[in-house]
GUTOR-535568 format. One line per 4 residues: number of its first residue (from 1); their letters; for each residue x negated, z, y negated of C-alpha. Coordinates in pm, whole numbers, plus 50000, padded with zeros to 5 digits. Example, Ala and Ser with C-alpha at 12.3 -4.5 7.8 and 13.67 -1.06 7.14 Angstrom:
1	as	48770/50780/50450  48633/50714/50106
// end
This chain:
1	xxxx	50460/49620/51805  50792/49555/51601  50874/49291/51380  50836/49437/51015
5	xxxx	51091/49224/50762  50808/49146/50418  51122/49043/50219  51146/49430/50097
9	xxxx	50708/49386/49979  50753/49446/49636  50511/49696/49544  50118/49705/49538
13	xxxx	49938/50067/49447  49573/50100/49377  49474/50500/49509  49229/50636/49262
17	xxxx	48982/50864/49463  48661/50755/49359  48532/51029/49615  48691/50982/49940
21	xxxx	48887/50692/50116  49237/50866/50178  49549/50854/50387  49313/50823/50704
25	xxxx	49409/50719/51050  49351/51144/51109  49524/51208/50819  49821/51030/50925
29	xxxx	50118/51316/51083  50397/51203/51315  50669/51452/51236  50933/51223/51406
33	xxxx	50721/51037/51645  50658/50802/51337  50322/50760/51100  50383/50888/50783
37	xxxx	50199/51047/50528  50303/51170/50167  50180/50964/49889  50093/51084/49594
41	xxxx	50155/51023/49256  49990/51148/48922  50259/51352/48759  50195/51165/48443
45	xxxx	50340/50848/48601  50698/51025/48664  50865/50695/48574  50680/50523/48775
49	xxxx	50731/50733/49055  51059/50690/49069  51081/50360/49088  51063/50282/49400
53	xxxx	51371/50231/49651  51437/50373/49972  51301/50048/50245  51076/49910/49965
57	xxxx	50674/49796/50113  50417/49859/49937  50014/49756/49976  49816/50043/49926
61	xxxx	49397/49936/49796  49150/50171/49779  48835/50031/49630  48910/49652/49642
65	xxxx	48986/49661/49954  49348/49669/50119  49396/49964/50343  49786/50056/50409
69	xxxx	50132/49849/50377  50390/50153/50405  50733/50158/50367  50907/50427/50127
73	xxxx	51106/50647/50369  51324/50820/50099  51457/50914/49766  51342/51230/49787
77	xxxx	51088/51392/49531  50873/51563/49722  50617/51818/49523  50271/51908/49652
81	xxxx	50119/52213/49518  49763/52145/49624  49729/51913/49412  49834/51990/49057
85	xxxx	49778/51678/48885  49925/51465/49160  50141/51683/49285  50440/51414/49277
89	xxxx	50505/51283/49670  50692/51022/49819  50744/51009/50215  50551/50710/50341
93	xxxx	50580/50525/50693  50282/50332/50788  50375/49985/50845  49983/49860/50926
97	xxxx	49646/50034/50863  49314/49875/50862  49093/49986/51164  48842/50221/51037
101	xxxx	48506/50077/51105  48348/50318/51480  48010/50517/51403  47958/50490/51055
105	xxxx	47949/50776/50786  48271/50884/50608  48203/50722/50304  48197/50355/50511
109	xxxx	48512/50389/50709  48721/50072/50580  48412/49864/50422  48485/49586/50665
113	xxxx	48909/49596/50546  49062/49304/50389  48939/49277/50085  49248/49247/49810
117	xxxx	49106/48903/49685  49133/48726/50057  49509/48879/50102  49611/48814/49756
121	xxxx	49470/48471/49737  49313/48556/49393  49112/48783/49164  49307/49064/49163
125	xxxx	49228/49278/48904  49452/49589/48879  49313/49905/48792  49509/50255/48752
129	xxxx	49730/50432/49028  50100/50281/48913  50319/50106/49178  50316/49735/49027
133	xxxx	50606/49542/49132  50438/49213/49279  50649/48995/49070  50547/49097/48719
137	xxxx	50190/49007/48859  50111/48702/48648  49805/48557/48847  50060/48616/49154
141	xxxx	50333/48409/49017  50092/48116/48862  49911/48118/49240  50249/48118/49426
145	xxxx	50474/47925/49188  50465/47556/49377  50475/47767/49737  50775/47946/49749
149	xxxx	50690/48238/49488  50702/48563/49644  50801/48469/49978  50475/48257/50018
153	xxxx	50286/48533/49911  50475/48803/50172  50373/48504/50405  50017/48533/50321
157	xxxx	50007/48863/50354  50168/48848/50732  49900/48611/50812  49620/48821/50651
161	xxxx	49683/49136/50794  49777/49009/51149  50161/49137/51166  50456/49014/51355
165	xxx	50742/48931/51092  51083/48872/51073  51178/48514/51024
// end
């Protein structure tokens, strides 16, 4: 496994599917021998959407629980038909994916991921499917202030999720 450099994590999403846990280890394509994936936006949050720079991490959360840290992979819009009222795309490379819990249903698949509390070090109560830049988190910067701001938190994160970074 490669060393991923957290100085680019900048970006947390939450993905609103109140159905279905999404962006699945099947789900995942390797069009250039890499995991990607294209994540979508809802085309209200155009702004948003293009926000985000080419290298920039994000941590993805699905149900309070921390499932993806991806790396944007381009400037490019990208527009999916299929879905209408996200049909706004951004090329994605998966950085780290929590393992998907064997022999359980569907709907149970990442019950035993991170929860966002444990790698955020605090309630963490974001709702709506908006790329939030980390540092206009304000229980982020009180929790992280004395440590080293947002490099102590990228450190947390390392530790939390298990990955090899760049020093």
């Amino acid at each position: 496994m490669s060393k991923i450099d957290l100085s680019r994590l900048k970006w947390t999403k939450n993905v609103n599917n109140p159905d279905v846990w999404v962006y699945r280890h099947d789900e995942i394509g390797y069009p250039s021998l890499v995991p990607e994936f294209k994540l979508h936006w809802n085309t209200k949050h155009d702004a948003n959407f293009r926000k985000l720079q080419e290298g920039d991490l994000l941590l993805l959360r699905q149900r309070t629980k921390v499932t993806h840290l991806v790396k944007v992979l381009d400037d490019q819009i990208h527009d999916d038909p299929n879905h209408p009222d996200f049909a706004l795309t951004r090329r994605v490379q998966v950085l780290w994916i929590a393992p998907e819990s064997l022999h359980t249903p569907d709907a149970h698949i990442w019950d035993n991921a991170p929860s966002q509390d444990d790698v955020f070090g605090f309630d963490l109560n974001l709702r709506g499917g908006k790329a939030i830049e980390l540092d206009h988190i304000q229980n982020l910067n009180e929790e992280f202030k004395d440590q080293g701001g947002l490099a102590a938190f990228q450190k947390r994160v390392a530790e939390k999720l298990g990955l090899k970074v760049e020093v």
